[in-house]
N, CA, C and O atoms as CSV, one atom per row, in Angstrom:
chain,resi,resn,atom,element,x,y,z
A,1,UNK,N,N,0.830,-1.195,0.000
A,1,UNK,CA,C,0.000,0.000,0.000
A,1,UNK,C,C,0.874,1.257,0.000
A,1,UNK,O,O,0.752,2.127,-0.863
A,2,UNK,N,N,1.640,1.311,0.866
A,2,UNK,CA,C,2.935,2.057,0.790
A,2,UNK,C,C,3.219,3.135,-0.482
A,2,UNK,O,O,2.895,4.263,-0.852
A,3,UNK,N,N,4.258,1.710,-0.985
A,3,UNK,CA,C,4.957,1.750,-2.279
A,3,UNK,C,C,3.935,2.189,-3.471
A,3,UNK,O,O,4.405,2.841,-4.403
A,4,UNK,N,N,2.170,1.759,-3.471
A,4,UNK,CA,C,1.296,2.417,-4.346
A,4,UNK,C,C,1.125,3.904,-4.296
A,4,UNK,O,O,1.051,4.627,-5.290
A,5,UNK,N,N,1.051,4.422,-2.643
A,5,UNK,CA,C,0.939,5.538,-2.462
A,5,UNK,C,C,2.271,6.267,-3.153
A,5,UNK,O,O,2.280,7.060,-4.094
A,6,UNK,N,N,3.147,5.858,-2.554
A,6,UNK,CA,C,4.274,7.003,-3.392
A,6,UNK,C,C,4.756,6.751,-4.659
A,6,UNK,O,O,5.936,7.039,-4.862
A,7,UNK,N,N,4.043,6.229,-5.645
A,7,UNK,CA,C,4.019,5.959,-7.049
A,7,UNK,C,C,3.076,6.797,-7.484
A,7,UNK,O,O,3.271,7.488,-8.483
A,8,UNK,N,N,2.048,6.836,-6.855
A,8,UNK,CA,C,0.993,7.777,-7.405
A,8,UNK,C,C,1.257,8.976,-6.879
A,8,UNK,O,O,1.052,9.961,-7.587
A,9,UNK,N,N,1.713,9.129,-5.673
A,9,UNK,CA,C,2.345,11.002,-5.643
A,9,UNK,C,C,3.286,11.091,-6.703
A,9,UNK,O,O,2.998,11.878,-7.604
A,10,UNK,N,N,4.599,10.304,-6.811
A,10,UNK,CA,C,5.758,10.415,-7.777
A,10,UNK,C,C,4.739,10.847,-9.084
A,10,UNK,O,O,4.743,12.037,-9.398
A,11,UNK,N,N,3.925,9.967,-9.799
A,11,UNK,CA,C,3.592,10.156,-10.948
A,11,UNK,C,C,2.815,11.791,-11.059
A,11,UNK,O,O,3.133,12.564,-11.963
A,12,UNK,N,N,1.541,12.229,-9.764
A,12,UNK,CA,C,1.159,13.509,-9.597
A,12,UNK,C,C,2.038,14.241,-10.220
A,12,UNK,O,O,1.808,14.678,-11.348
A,13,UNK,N,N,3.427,14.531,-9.420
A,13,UNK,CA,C,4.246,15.692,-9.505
A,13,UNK,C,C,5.414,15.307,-10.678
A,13,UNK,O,O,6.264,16.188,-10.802
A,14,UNK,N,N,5.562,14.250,-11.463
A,14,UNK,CA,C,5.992,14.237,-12.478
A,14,UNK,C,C,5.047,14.896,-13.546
A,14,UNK,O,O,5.665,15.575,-14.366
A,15,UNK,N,N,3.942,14.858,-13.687
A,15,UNK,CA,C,2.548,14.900,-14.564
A,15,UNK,C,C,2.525,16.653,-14.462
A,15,UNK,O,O,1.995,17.264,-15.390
A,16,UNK,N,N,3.006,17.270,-13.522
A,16,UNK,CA,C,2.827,18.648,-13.764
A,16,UNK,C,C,3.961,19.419,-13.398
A,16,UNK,O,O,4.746,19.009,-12.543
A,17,UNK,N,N,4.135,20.719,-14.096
A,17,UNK,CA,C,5.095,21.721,-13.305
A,17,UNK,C,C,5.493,21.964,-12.012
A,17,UNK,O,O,5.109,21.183,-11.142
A,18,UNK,N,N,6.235,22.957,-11.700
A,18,UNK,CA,C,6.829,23.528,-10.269
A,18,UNK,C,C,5.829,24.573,-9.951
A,18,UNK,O,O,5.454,24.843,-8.810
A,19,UNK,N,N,5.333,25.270,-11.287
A,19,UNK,CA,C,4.672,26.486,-11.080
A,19,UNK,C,C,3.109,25.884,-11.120
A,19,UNK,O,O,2.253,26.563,-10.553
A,20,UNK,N,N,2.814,24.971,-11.595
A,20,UNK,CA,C,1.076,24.381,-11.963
A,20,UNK,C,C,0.859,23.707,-10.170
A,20,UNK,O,O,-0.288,23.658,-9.726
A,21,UNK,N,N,2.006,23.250,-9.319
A,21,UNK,CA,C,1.919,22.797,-8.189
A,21,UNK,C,C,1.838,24.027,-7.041
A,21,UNK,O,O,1.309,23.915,-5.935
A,22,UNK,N,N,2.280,24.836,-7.405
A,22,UNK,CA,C,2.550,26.292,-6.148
A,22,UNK,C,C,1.144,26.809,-6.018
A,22,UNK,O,O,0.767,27.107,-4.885
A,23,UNK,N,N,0.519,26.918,-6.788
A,23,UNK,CA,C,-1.052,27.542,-6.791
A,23,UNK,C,C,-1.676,26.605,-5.549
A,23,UNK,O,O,-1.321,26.852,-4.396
A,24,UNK,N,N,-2.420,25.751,-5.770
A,24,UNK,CA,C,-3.198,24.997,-4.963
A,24,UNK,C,C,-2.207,24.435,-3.696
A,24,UNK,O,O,-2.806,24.464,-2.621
A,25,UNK,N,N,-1.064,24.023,-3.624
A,25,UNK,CA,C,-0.654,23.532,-2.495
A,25,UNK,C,C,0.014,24.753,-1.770
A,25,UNK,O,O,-0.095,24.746,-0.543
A,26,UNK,N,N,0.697,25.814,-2.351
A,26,UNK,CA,C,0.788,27.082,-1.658
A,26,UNK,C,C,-0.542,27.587,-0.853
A,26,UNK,O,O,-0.359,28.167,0.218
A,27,UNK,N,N,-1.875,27.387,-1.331
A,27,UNK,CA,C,-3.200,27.847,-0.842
A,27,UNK,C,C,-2.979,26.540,0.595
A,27,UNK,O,O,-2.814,26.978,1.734
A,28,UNK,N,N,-3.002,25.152,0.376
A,28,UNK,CA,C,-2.896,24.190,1.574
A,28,UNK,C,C,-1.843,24.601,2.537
A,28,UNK,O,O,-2.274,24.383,3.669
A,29,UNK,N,N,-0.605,25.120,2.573
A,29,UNK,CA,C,0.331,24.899,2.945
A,29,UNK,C,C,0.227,26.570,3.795
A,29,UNK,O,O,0.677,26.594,4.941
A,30,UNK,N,N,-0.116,27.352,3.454
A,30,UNK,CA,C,0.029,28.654,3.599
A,30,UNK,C,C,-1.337,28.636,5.021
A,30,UNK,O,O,-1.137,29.143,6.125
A,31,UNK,N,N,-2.704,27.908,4.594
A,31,UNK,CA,C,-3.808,28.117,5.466
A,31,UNK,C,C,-3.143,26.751,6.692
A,31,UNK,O,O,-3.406,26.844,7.891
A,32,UNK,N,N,-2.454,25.796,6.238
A,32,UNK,CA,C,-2.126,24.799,7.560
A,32,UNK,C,C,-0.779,25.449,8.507
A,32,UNK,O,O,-0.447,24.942,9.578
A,33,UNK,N,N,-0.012,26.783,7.834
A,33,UNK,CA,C,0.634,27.057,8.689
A,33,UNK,C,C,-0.028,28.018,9.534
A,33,UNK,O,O,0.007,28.038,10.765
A,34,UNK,N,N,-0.695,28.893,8.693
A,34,UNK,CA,C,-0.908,29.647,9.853
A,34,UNK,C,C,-2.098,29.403,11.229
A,34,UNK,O,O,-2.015,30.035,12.281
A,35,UNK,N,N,-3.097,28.433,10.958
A,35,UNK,CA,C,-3.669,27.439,11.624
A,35,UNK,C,C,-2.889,27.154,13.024
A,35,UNK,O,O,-3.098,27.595,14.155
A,36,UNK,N,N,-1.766,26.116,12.445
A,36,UNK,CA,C,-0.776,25.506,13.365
A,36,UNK,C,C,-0.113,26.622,14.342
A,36,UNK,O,O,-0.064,26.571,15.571
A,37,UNK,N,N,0.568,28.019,13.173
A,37,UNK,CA,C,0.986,29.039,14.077
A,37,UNK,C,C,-0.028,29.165,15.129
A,37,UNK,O,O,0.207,28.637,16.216
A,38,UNK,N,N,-1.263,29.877,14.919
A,38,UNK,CA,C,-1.920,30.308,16.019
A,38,UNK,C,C,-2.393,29.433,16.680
A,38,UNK,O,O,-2.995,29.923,17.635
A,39,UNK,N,N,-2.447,27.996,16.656
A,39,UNK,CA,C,-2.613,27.067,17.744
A,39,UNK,C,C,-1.513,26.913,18.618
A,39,UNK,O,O,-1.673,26.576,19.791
A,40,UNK,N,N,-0.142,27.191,17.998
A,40,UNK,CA,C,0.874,27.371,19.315
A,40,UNK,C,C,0.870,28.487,19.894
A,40,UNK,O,O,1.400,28.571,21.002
A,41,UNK,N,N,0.388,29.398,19.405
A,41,UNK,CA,C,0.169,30.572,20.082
A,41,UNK,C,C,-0.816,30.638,21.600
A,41,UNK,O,O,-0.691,31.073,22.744
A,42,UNK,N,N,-1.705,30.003,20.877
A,42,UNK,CA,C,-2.710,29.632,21.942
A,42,UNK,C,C,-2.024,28.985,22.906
A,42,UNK,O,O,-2.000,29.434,24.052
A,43,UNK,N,N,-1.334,27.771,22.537
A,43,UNK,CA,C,-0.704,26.899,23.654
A,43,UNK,C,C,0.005,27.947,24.745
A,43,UNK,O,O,-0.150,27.871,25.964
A,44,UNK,N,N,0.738,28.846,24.114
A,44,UNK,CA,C,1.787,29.542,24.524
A,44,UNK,C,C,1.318,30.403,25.698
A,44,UNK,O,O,1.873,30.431,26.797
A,45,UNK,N,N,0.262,31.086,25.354
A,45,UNK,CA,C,-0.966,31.934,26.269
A,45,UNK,C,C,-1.451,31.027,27.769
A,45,UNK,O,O,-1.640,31.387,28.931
A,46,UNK,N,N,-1.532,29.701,27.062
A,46,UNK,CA,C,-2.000,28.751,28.128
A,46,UNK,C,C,-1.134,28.774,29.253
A,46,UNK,O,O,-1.350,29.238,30.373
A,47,UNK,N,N,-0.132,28.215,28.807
A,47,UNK,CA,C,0.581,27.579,30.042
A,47,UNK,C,C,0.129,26.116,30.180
A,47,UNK,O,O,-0.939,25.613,29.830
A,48,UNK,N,N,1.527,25.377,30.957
A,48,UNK,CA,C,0.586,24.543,32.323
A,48,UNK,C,C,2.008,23.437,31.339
A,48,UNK,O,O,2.798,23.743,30.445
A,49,UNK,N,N,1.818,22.499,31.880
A,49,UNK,CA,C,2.701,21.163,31.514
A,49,UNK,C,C,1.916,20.560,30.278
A,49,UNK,O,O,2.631,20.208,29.340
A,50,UNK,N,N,0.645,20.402,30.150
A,50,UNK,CA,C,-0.169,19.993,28.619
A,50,UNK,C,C,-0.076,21.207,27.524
A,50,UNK,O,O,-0.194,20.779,26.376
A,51,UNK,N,N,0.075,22.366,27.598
A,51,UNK,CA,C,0.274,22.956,26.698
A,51,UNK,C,C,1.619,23.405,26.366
A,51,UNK,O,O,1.774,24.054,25.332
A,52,UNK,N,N,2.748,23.102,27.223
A,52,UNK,CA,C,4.085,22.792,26.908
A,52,UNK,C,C,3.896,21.669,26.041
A,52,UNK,O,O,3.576,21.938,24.883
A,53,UNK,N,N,4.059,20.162,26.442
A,53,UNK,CA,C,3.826,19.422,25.367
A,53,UNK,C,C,3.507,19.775,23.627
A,53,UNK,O,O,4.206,19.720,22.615
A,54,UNK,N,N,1.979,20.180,23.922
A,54,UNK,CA,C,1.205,20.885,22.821
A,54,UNK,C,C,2.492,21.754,21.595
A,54,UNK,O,O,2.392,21.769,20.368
A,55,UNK,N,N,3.781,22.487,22.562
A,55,UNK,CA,C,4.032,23.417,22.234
A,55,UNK,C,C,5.165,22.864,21.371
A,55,UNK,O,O,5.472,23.372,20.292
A,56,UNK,N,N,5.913,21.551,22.021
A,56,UNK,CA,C,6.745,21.160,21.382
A,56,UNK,C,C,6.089,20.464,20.159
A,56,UNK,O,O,6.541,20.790,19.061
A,57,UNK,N,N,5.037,19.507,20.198
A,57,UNK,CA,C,4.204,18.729,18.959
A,57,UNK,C,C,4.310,19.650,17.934
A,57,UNK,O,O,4.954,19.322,16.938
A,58,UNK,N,N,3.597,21.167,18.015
A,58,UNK,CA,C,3.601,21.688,16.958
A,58,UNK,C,C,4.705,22.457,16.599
A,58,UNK,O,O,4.755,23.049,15.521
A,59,UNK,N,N,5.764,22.492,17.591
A,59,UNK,CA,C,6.969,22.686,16.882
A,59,UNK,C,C,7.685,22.290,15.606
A,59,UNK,O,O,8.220,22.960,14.723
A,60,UNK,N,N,7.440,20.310,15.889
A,60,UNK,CA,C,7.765,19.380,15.085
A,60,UNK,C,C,7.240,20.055,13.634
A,60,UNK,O,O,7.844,20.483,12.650
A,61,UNK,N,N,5.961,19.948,13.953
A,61,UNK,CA,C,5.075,20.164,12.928
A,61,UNK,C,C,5.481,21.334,11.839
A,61,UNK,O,O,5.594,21.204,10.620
A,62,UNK,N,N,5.604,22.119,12.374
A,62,UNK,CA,C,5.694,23.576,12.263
A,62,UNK,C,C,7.134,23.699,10.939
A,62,UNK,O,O,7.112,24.385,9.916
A,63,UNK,N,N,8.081,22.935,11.351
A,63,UNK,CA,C,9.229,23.199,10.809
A,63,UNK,C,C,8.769,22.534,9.289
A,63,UNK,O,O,8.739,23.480,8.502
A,64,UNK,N,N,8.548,21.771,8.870
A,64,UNK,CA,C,8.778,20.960,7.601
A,64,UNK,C,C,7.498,22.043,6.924
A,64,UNK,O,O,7.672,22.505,5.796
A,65,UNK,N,N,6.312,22.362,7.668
A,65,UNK,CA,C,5.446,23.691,6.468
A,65,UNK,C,C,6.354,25.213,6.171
A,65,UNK,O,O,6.273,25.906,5.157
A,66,UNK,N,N,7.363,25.506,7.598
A,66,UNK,CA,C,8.063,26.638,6.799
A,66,UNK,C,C,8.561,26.404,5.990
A,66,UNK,O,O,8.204,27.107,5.044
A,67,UNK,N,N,9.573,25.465,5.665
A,67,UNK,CA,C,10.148,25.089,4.745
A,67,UNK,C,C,9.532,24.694,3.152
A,67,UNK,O,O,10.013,24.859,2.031
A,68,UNK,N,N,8.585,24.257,3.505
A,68,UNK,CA,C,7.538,24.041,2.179
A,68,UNK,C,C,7.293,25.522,2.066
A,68,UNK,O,O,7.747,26.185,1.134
A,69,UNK,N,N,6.581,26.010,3.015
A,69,UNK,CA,C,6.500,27.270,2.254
A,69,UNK,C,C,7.290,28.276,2.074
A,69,UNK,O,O,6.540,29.006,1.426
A,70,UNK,N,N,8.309,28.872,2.182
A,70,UNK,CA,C,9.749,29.219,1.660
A,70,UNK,C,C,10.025,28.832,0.503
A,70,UNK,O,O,10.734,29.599,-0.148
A,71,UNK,N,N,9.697,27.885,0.018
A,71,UNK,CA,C,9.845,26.931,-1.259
A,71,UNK,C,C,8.850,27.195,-1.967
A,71,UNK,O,O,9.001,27.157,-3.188
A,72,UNK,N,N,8.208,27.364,-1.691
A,72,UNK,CA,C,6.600,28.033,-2.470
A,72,UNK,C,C,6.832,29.265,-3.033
A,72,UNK,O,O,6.711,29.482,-4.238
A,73,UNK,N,N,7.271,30.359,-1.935
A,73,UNK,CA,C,7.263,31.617,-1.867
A,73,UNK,C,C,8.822,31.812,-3.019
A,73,UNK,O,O,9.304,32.940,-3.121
A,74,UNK,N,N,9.117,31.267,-3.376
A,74,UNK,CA,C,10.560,31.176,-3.601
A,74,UNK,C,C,10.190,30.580,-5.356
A,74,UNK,O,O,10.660,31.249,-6.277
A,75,UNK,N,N,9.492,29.540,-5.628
A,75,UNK,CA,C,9.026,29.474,-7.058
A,75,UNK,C,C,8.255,30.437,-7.582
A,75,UNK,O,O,8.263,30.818,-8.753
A,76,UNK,N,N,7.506,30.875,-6.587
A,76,UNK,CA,C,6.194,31.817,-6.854
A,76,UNK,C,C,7.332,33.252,-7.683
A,76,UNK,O,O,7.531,33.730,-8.800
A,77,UNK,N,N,7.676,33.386,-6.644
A,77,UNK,CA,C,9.440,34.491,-7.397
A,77,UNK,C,C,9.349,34.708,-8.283
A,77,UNK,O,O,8.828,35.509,-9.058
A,78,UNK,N,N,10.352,33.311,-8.170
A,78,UNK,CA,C,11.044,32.863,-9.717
A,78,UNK,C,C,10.033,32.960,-10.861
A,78,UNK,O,O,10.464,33.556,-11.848
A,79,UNK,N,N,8.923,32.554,-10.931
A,79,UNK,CA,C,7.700,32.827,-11.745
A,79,UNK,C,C,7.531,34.256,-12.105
A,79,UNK,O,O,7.574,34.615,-13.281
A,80,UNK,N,N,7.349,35.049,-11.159
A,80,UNK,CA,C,6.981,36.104,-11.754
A,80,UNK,C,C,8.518,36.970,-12.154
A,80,UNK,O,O,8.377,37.922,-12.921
A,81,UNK,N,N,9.479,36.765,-11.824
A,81,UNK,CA,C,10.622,37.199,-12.543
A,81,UNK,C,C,10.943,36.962,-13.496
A,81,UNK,O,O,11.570,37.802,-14.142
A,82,UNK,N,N,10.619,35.532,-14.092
A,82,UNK,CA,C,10.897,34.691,-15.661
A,82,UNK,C,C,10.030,36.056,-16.415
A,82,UNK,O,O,10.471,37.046,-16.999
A,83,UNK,N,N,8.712,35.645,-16.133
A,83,UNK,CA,C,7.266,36.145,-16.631
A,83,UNK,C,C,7.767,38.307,-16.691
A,83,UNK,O,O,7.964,39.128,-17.587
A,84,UNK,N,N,7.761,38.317,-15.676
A,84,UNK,CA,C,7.903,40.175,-15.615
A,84,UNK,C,C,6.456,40.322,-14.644
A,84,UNK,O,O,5.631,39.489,-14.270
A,85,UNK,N,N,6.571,41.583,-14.471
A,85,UNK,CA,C,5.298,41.907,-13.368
A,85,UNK,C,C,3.837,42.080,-14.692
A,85,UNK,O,O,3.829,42.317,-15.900
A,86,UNK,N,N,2.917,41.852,-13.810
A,86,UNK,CA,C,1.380,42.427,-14.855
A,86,UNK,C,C,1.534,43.553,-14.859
A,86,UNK,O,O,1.979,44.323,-14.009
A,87,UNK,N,N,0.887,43.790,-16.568
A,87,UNK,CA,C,0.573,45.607,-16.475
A,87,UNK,C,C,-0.613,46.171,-15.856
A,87,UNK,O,O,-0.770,47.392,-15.822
């Protein structure tokens, strides 16, 4: 089941561009960080030993969407620099 799943992502993102992928998963990636941000935020407000926990979980979390999105923000760029700005 695995190995099906990441054949059919592999094939997804072979099947389209860098720039045809930034649209819609920049929209996922952009609304799950900032989500996650302000749920550690919340944690942070809390206090207590369960929202420490809380604080490190979405730490984890937290790191691999900046990075996606940095990478987003970073094709998105490159796109409109190839392209030039709209008139």
């Amino acid at each position: 089941m695995t190995a099906a799943i990441g054949r059919v992502t592999l094939d997804f993102l072979q099947s389209r561009t860098l720039d045809a992928l930034a649209g819609p998963a920049g929209l996922v990636v952009s609304l799950l960080l900032a989500l996650l941000l302000l749920e550690h935020e919340i944690a942070r407000v809390l206090g207590g030993e369960r929202a420490a926990r809380l604080q490190r979980a979405l730490a984890v979390a937290l790191a691999p969407l900046l990075l996606a999105f940095v990478l987003l923000v970073t094709i998105r760029i490159a796109a409109i620099a190839r392209v030039g700005p709209l008139p």
